[in-house]
N, C-alpha and C positions, 0 to 999 in steps of 0.2 A: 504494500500500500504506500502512496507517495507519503510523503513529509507536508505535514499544512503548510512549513513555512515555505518550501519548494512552489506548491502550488500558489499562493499568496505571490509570490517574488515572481512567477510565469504570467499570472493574471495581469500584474501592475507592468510587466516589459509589455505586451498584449494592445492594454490600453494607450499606455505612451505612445507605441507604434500609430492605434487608433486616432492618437489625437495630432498625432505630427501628419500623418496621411489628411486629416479634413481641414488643416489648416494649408497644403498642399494643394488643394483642389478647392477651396472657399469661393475664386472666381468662379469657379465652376457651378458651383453649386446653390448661388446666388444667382445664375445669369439664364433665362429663358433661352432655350434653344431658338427662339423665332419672336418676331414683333406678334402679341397677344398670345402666345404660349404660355404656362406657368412654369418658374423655374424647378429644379428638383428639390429644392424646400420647400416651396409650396405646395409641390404634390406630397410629400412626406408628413406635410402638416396638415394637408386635409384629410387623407386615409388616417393618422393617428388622431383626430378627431373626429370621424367617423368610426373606430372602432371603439373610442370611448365614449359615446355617445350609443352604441349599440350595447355597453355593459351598460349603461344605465337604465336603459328598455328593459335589459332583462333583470334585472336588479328592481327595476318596476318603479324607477324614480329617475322617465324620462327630463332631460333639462330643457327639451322643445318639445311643443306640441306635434304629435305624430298626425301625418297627412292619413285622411281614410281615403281609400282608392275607392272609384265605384266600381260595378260589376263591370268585366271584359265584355266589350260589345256585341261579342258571340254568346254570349250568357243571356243577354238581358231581349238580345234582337231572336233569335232561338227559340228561347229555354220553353214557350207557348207550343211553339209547333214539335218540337220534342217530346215535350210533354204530352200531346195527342199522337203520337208515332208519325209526324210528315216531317217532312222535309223538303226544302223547296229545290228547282231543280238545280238553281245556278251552285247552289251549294254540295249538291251532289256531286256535282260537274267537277268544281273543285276540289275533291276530295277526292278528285279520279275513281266515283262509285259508277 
């Protein structure tokens, strides 16, 4: 089994490494690939805000009001003649029946 202080002293050269590499690439990382792109911080900061914002749904103590989707327009334009066994032909058609 390693040594804690081994692993400790691997970890901290690791990060150093990490931290000298994004200081290395900070233009980069700061700079939008294109006029109206978002750079790669701000794609980094919207996904990590999106995934904490999705623990907090499930945590059940959203911080935004969650949008209700209405039904799929196949559901609600359908769901009648389904529900009687028809189907109309164009929709046949497209289902290659």
């Amino acid at each position: 089994m390693a040594d804690v202080n081994d692993v400790l002293a691997a970890n901290r050269a690791t990060v150093i490494d990490l931290v000298a590499a994004a200081e290395r690439s900070a233009a980069t990382w700061t700079t939008p690939p294109a006029p109206g792109k978002w750079s790669p911080s701000q794609v980094v900061e919207h996904v990590a805000g999106g995934l904490e914002e999705a623990a907090n749904v499930v945590s059940g103590a959203p911080s935004i009001p969650m949008p209700r989707f209405p039904a799929p327009a196949g559901q609600t334009v359908l769901q009648p003649d389904l529900e009687e066994g028809r189907v109309s032909e164009g929709v046949a058609v497209q289902q290659g029946v």
